[in-house]
C-alpha angles and dihedrals in degrees: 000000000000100000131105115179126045133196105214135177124196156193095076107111124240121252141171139043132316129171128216123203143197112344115261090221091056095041106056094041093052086050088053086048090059092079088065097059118087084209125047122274131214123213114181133190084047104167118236094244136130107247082055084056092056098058092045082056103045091039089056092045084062091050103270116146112216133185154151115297131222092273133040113276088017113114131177131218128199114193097181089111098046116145136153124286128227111247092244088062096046097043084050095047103040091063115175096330123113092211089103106082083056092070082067106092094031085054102041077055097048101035114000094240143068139165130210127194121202119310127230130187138153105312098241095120161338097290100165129190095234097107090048088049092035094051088042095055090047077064100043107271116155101207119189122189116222131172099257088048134276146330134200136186133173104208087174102045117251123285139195110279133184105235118185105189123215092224126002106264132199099211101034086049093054082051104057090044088055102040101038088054094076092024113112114253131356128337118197117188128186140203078019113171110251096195112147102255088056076060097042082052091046094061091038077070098033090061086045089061097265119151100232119162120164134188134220093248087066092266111146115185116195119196099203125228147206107237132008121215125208128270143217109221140172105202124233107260122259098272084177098060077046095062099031083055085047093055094050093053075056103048093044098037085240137136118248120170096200095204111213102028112117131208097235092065095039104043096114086049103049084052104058071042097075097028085064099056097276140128141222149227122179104189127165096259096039148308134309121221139187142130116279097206133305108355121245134207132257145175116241124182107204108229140155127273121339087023119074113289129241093235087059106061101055089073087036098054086059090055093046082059086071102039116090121258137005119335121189117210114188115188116194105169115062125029108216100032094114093066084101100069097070084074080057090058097042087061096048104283124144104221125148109196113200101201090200093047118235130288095203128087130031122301138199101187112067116246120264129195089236101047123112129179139207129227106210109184118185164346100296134172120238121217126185126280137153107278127191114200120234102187152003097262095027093052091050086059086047095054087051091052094058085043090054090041132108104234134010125309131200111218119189134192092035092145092090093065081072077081103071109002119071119217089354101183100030079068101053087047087059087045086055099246119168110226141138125219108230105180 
């Protein structure tokens, strides 16, 4: 998608099919594997987005040749010319995605040296590179900051370490896993994330000839090896644009059948799902939604795999406008994810953000010093307004908002849903969405 600024009208329901394809989160981290492999590597069901687009780049800039498989959607990649890149090509080529700091490991293996800019991202929270350094010097990483970023070197090769994070991590998890398969000896790692794309992963490196058991209490243990081979993968489908389309039949009290997305990967959702007013459909090829009745309100605590995931609650939160009576939504995750709800109000909702969480009620997720949480009394009816999108997820709930509204809404910045949602608006065009492109 090139376009930033939408002209939508809403308060006509979606209906219709979309499919998802491979998950965004799995993608982008096997194409980083592939630098580990000594023979190319196939991923198929990789989704047309931009942050896909990044680690082609900056894969081709090292040398690796990359092209169109032997099926839509399928790519290969050969690593037999990789080299090292000058900083200029990386830092241009990075652009605002924090997959960078993931070619580490693959490149201190390969050539005992990498260098990462400065990293961007969507602006929801702190989300600082310490657990990803800190993991890379336990296995003998030297990392010197610099102003344009960081370098790293290992003058005395990698080595098994025993890592214990602080908070499991997607991303540092994804960084000891690729950097421990090629390290020499054992690597043991700790309060590791176990989301299904870190399996889906798991098994990316196991099919390359990696030694990766893991146990129920989020221990992961790594026997290091020589030499990787390449793989042939279909990636796990994005549970997270499932459940971003499900929360819009709900928004907008439509219909929408999301092909590809499958019950296993989504089970705490749809349960939060059905809690919420909606229905269900489990079929062979993907997963029927739709509203059951009035919606109702419920209290959700954002957490990692197997919890509800952050990703998750800012769609859901547009559909909770319209349920009746008072919805809690705790997010624990991220400290500054609920910024987007000030568009909501803007447009007639009846949300009240703490910024510090709140310290009444139950609660099955423990506290943490970053958490806020929203207050989302309804049902209330949404009218137009001028939005400007803050972030991938955020803006997706923004989009629906205008969808759910009465009147027409401008929605700018747009362009960064081209990071996670594939033909987005062709999409919305098939769900039978009225909206303009301005520009």
């Amino acid at each position: 998608m090139t376009v930033s600024e939408l002209a939508i009208r809403g308060g006509r329901p979606l209906r219709g099919r979309v499919d998802v394809k491979g998950a965004k989160n799995l993608a982008t981290k096997a194409m980083v594997a592939t630098l580990l492999g000594e023979t190319p590597s196939t991923l198929r069901d990789v989704p047309d987005l931009s942050d896909v687009a990044v680690v082609r780049s900056l894969l081709e800039v090292h040398g690796v040749r990359v092209e169109a498989g032997d099926e839509p959607g399928a790519l290969t990649f050969d690593p037999s010319g990789v080299e090292s890149a000058h900083m200029e090509e990386i830092d241009a080529h990075a652009g605002a995605s924090r997959i960078p700091i993931l070619f580490c490991g693959p490149l201190l293996h390969r050539l005992g040296q990498a260098f990462i800019p400065d990293l961007g991202g969507c602006r929801i929270g702190d989300r600082p590179i310490d657990f990803h350094l800190d993991a890379l010097r336990k296995f003998g990483a030297v990392v010197e900051k610099l102003p344009s970023g960081i370098r790293l070197s290992a003058p005395e090769g990698l080595r098994g370490a025993s890592i214990h994070l602080p908070y499991p991590s997607v991303g540092a998890t994804e960084q000891v896993l690729l950097t421990a398969v090629r390290a020499k000896g054992t690597t043991e790692l700790r309060n590791a994330a176990i989301e299904p794309e870190i399996m889906d992963l798991i098994a990316v490196l196991q099919k390359m000839g990696a030694i990766i058991s893991y146990e129920p209490n989020r221990v992961i243990f790594i026997e290091g090896v020589d030499t990787l081979r390449g793989y042939d993968h279909r990636s796990i489908f994005d549970r997270n644009e499932a459940a971003s389309w499900a929360s819009a039949a709900l928004a907008t009290d439509g219909e929408i059948f999301v092909g590809g997305a499958r019950q296993q990967e989504m089970l705490t959702f749809l349960n939060v799902f059905r809690k919420a007013g909606g229905w269900f459909d489990i079929q062979e090829d993907g997963i029927l939604f739709r509203r059951d009745g009035e919606l109702k309100p419920v209290v959700v605590e954002t957490d990692v795999h197997p919890g509800f995931m952050t990703d998750w609650q800012q769609p859901l939160v547009v559909a909770l406008t319209q349920a009746k009576g008072r919805s809690i939504v705790h997010e624990t995750v991220y400290e500054n994810r609920m910024g987007f709800t000030d568009a909501l109000v803007k447009m007639g909702a009846d949300i009240v953000v703490h910024p510090h969480g709140l310290q009444d009620g139950p609660r099955r997720v423990a506290r943490r010093e970053l958490e806020q949480a929203a207050v989302i009394t309804g049902p209330t009816p949404l009218h137009g307004a001028d939005i400007v999108v803050p972030d991938l997820r955020g803006g997706y709930s923004h989009v629906i908002a205008a969808l759910t509204a009465q009147g027409e809404s401008r929605v700018s910045g747009v362009d960064i849903l081209s990071r996670g949602y594939e033909k987005f608006l062709d999409k919305l065009t098939a769900l039978g969405a009225d909206f303009d492109v301005i520009r």
